[in-house]
C-alpha positions as CSV (number, residue, x, y, z in Angstrom):
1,X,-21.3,3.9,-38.9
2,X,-18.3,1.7,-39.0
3,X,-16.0,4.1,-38.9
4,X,-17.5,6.5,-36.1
5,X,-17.0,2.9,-34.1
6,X,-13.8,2.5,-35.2
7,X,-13.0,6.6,-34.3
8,X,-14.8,6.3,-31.1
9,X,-12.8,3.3,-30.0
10,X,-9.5,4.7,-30.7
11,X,-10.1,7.5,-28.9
12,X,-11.2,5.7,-25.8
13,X,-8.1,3.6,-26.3
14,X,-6.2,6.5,-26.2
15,X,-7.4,8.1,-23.0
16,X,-7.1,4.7,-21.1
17,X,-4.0,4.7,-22.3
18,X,-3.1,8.2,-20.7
19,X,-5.1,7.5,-17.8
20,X,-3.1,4.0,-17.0
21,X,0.7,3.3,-17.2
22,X,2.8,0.8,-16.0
23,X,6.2,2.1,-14.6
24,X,9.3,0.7,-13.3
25,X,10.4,1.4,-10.0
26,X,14.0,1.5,-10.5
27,X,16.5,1.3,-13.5
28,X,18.9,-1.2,-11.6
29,X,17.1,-3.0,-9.0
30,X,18.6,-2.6,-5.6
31,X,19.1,-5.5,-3.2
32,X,18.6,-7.8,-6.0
33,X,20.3,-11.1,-7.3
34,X,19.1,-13.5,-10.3
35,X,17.9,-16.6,-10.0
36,X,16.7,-18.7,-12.5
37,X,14.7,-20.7,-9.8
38,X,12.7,-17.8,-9.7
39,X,9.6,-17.0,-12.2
40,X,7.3,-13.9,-11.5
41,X,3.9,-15.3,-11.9
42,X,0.3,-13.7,-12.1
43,X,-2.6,-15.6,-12.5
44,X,-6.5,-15.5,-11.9
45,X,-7.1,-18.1,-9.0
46,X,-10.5,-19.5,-8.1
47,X,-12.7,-16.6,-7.2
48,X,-11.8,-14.4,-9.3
49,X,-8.7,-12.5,-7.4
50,X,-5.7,-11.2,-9.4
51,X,-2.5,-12.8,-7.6
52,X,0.8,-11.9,-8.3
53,X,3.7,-14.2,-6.6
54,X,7.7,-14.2,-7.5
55,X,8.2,-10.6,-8.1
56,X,11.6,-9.7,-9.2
57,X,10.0,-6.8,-11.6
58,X,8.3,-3.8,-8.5
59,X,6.3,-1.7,-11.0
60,X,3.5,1.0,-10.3
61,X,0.7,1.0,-12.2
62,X,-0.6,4.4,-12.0
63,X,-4.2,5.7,-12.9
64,X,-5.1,9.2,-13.0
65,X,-8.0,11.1,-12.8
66,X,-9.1,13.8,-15.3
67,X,-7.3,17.4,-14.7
68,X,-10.8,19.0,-13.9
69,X,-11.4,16.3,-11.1
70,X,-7.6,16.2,-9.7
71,X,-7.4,17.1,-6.2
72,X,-3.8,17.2,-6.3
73,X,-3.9,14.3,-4.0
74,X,-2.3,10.8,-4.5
75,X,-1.8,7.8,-3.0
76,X,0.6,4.7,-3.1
77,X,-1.8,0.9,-2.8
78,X,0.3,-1.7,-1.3
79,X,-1.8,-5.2,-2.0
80,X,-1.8,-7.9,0.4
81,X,-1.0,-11.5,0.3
82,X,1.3,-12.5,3.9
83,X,4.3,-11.1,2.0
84,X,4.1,-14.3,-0.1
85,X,2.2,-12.9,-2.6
86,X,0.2,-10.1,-3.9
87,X,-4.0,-9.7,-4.4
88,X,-3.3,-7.1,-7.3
89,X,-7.1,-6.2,-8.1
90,X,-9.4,-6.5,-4.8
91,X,-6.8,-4.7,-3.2
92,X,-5.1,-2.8,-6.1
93,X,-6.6,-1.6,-9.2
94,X,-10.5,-1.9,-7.6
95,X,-9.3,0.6,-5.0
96,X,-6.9,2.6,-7.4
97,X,-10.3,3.1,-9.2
98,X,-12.3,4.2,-6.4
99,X,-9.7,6.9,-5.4
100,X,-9.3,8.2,-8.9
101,X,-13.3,8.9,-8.9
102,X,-12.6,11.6,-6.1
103,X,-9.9,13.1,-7.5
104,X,-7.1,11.2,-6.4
105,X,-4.2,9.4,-8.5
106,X,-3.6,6.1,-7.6
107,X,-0.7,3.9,-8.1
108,X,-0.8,-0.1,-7.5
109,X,2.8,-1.0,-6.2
110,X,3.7,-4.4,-7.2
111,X,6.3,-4.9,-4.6
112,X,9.2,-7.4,-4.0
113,X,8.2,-10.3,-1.8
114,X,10.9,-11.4,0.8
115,X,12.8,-14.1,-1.2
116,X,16.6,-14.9,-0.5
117,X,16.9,-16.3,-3.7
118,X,16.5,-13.0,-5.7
119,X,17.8,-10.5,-2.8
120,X,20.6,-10.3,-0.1
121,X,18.4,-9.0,2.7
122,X,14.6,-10.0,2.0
123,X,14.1,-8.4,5.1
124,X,14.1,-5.0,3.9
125,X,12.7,-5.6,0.1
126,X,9.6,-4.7,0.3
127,X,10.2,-1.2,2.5
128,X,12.9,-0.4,-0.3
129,X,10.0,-0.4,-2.6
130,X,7.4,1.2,-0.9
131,X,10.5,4.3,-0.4
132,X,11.4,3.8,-4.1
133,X,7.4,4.5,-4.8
134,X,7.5,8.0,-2.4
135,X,10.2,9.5,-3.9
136,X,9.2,8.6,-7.5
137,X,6.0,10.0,-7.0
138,X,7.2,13.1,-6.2
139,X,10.0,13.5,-7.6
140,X,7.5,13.7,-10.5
141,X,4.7,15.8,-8.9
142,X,4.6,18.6,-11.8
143,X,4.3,16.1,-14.4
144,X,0.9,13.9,-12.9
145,X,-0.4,17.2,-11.4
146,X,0.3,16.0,-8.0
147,X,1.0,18.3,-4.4
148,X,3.8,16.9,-2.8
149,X,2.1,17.6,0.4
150,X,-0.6,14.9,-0.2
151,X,1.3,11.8,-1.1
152,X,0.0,8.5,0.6
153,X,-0.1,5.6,1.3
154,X,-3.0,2.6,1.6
155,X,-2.5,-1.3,2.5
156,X,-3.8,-4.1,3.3
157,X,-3.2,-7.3,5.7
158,X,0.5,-7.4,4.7
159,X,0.3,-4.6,2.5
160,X,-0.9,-2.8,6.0
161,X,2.3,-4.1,7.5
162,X,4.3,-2.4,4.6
163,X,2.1,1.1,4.5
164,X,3.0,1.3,8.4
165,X,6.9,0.4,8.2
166,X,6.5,3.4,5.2
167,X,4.5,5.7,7.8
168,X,7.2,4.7,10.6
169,X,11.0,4.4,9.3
170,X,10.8,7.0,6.6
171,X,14.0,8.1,8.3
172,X,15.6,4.4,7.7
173,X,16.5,5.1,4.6
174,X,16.9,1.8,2.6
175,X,17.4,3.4,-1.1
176,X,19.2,6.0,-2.4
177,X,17.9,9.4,-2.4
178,X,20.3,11.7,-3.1
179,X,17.8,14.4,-3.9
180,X,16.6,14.0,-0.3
181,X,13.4,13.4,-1.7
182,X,10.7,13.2,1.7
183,X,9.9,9.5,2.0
184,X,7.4,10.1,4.6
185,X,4.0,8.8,3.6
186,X,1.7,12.2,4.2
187,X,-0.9,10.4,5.5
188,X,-1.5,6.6,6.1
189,X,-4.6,3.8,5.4
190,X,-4.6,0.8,7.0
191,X,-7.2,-2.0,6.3
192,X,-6.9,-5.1,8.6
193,X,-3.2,-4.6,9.0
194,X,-0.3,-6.6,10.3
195,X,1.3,-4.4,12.8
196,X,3.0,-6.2,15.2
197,X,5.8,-9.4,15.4
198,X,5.3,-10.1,18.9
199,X,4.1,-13.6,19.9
200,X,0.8,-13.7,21.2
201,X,-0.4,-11.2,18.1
202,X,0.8,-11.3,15.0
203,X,0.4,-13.5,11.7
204,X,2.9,-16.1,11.8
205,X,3.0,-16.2,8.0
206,X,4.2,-12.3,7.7
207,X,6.5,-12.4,10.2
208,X,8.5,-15.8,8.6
209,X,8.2,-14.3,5.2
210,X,9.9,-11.3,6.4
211,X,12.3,-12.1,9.0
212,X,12.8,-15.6,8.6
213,X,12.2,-18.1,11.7
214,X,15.6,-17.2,13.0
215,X,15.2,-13.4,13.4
216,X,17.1,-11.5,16.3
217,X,15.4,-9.5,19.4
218,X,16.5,-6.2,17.3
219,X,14.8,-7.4,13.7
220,X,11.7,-8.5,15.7
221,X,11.5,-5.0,17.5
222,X,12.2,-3.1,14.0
223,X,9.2,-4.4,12.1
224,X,7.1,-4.5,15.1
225,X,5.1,-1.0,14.1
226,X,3.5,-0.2,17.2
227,X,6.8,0.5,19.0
228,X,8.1,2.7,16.1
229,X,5.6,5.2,16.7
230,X,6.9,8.7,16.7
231,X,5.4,12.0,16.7
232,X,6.4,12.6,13.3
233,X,4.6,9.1,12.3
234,X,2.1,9.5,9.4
235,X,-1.4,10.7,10.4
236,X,-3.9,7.6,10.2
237,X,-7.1,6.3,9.2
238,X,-7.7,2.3,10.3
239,X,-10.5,-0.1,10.0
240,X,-10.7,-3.6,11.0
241,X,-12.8,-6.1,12.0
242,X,-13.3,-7.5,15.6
243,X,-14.2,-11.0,14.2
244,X,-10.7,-11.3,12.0
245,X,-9.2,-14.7,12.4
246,X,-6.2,-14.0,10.5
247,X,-4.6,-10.6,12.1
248,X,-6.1,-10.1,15.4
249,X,-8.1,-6.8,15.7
250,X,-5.7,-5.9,18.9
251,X,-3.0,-4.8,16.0
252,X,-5.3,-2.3,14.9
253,X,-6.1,-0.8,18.7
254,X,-1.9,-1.2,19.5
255,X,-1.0,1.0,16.7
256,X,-3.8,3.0,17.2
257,X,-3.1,3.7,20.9
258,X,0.7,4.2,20.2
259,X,-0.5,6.9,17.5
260,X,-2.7,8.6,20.2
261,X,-0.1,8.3,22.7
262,X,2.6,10.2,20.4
263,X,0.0,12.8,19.7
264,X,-0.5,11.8,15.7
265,X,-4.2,12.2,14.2
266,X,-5.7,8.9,13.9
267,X,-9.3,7.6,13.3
268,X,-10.4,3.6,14.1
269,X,-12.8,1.7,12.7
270,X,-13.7,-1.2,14.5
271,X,-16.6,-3.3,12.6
272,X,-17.8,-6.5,15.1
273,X,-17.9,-8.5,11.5
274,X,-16.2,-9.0,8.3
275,X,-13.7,-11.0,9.1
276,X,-10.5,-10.9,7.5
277,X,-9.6,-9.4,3.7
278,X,-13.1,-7.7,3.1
279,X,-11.1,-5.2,0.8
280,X,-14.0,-2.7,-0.9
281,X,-17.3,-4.9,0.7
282,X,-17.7,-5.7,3.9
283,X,-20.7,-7.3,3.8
284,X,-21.6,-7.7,7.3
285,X,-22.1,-4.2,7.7
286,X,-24.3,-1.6,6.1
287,X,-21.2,1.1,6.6
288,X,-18.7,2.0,3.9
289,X,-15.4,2.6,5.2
290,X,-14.3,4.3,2.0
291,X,-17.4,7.0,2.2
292,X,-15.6,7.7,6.4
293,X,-12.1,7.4,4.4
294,X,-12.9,9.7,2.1
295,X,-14.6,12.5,4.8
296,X,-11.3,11.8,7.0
297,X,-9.0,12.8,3.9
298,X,-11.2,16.0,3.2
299,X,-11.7,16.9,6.9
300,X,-7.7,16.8,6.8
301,X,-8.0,19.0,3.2
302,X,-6.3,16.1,1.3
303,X,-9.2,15.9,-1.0
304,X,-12.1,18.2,-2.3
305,X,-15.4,17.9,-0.2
C-alpha cells in the first residue's frame, strides 16, 4: 500500500510539474542596473495575499491545461499592486487556474516595478515586460500547443494599466524583436483598471510609480490609455465597479468609449458594488464576470463553447 502511495505521488508530482514552470523573461535583462539596495521580496501578508515587491528577476509562471482540453488559447496575467508591488495569487495563479479549466494556458508575469535604482528608465519597465511576455509566448506557440492568433492579455488595477499600454503601443517597441515577433495582445481583459494619468481621474499612486512626480505633458499623454486608442487597439472585455474608491469607474467608461469610438469590439461591465480589487469574488453581486468573460472569448472563437 505504501508503495502504490509513494507511485501515485510521484506521478502527480510529475504532471504538476509539466503542468507548471517557472521561466525567465530574458537572458540579459534590458533596462536594468544592480543595486544592492535592492532585495526582491515575496511574502504572505495579513489576509492571506501573495505579494511580490522589488522585482529585478520578470519571470512567467506558466500553467497548462491538458492537450485534450487545450483550446489553443492563452493568455498573459499581469497582477496588480499601484506598480509598487505585485498581488501574485488573487490576481495571478487563482486566475491562471481558472483559465486553464477552459482550456486556456495561462502565464503569471512577475513584472519589473518602476524603480530607478535597478533601471535607467522605470518608466517603461514594466511595458518591456509585458512585450518580452508576447513575443516569448509565441515565439514558442508549437511547443505549449498555443495559436498565435489567441494570445492575451488580463490585468488588474495596475496590472490593467499595463494590459492596456500592451493592447495600445504594441507598435512602441521597447525590446528587441528582431524576429518581428506581433507584440499585439489579441484580445484584452481589464478588471478595475488604471487607465488614465489625467488629474481629476486617475490613482495618484500608479501615476508617481511610473512617471515620477516630475513627468512632462508628453509622458503624461503616453501612458494616459484612453487617448492611445487606435483602430488596431486590442478587442476588450472590462468590468468594474461603480462604488471603487481607488480607480474611479469613469477609467473604465473613457477607455471604453475611446474603444467604441475607434470602432474596436468591446464589452463593459459595470457592477454598482464591489469596490475596488474584488479579483475572482465580487461579493456584492450574484454575477460572475468570468462565466460573461468566458462567453465573450467563445462568442469571439478564442475558446471552445
Amino acid at each position: 500500500m505504501k508503495h502504490k502511495q509513494l507511485f501515485l505521488a510521484v506521478i502527480l508530482f510529475s504532471l504538476q510539474a509539466r503542468s507548471q514552470q517557472v521561466i525567465n523573461l530574458y537572458q540579459e535583462v534590458p533596462n536594468s542596473t544592480i543595486s544592492a539596495e535592492v532585495t526582491e521580496k515575496v511574502e504572505t501578508v495579513p489576509g492571506g495575499r501573495i505579494i511580490a515587491r522589488f522585482v529585478t528577476t520578470p519571470t512567467l509562471t506558466a500553467f497548462f491545461p491538458t492537450r485534450e482540453r487545450a483550446s489553443g488559447a492563452a493568455i498573459i496575467i499581469c497582477p496588480g499592486g499601484g506598480y509598487s508591488s505585485l498581488v501574485m495569487n488573487a490576481e495571478g495563479t487563482d486566475i491562471a487556474s481558472e483559465f486553464v479549466k477552459k482550456g486556456v494556458a495561462a502565464f503569471v508575469l512577475k513584472y519589473r516595478l518602476p524603480n530607478s535604482k535597478i533601471m535607467p528608465d522605470p518608466s517603461i519597465g514594466p511595458l518591456q515586460d509585458a512585450q518580452q511576455s508576447l513575443k516569448l509566448v509565441r515565439e514558442r506557440a508549437a511547443e505549449w500547443n498555443i495559436d498565435t492568433a489567441k494570445v492575451g492579455i488580463i490585468g488588474f488595477s495596475a496590472g490593467g494599466h499595463l494590459a492596456s499600454t500592451a493592447s495600445t503601443h504594441f507598435n512602441d517597441v521597447v525590446i528587441e524583436n528582431n524576429n518581428g515577433t506581433s507584440l499585439r495582445p489579441s484580445f484584452s481583459i481589464l478588471l478595475y483598471p488604471v487607465i488614465t494619468f489625467t488629474d481629476s481621474l486617475l490613482h495618484k499612486g500608479s501615476r508617481k510609480a511610473l512617471i515620477g512626480e516630475d513627468f512632462t505633458p508628453a509622458q503624461q499623454l503616453r501612458f494616459s490609455n484612453e487617448k492611445q486608442v487606435t483602430p488596431q487597439t486590442s478587442p476588450t472585455f472590462i468590468v468594474h465597479a461603480e462604488d471603487d474608491k481607488v480607480v474611479p469607474v469613469a477609467n473604465s467608461l473613457w477607455y471604453y468609449e475611446a474603444l467604441v469610438t475607434n470602432g474596436v469590439k468591446a464589452e463593459l461591465h459595470i457592477y454598482p458594488t464591489g469596490g475596488h480589487g474584488f479579483a475572482l469574488d465580487n461579493k456584492t453581486v450574484s454575477d460572475n464576470w468570468l462565466n460573461s468573460c468566458f462567453n465573450w472569448m467563445t462568442d469571439n472563437k478564442w475558446i471552445k463553447p
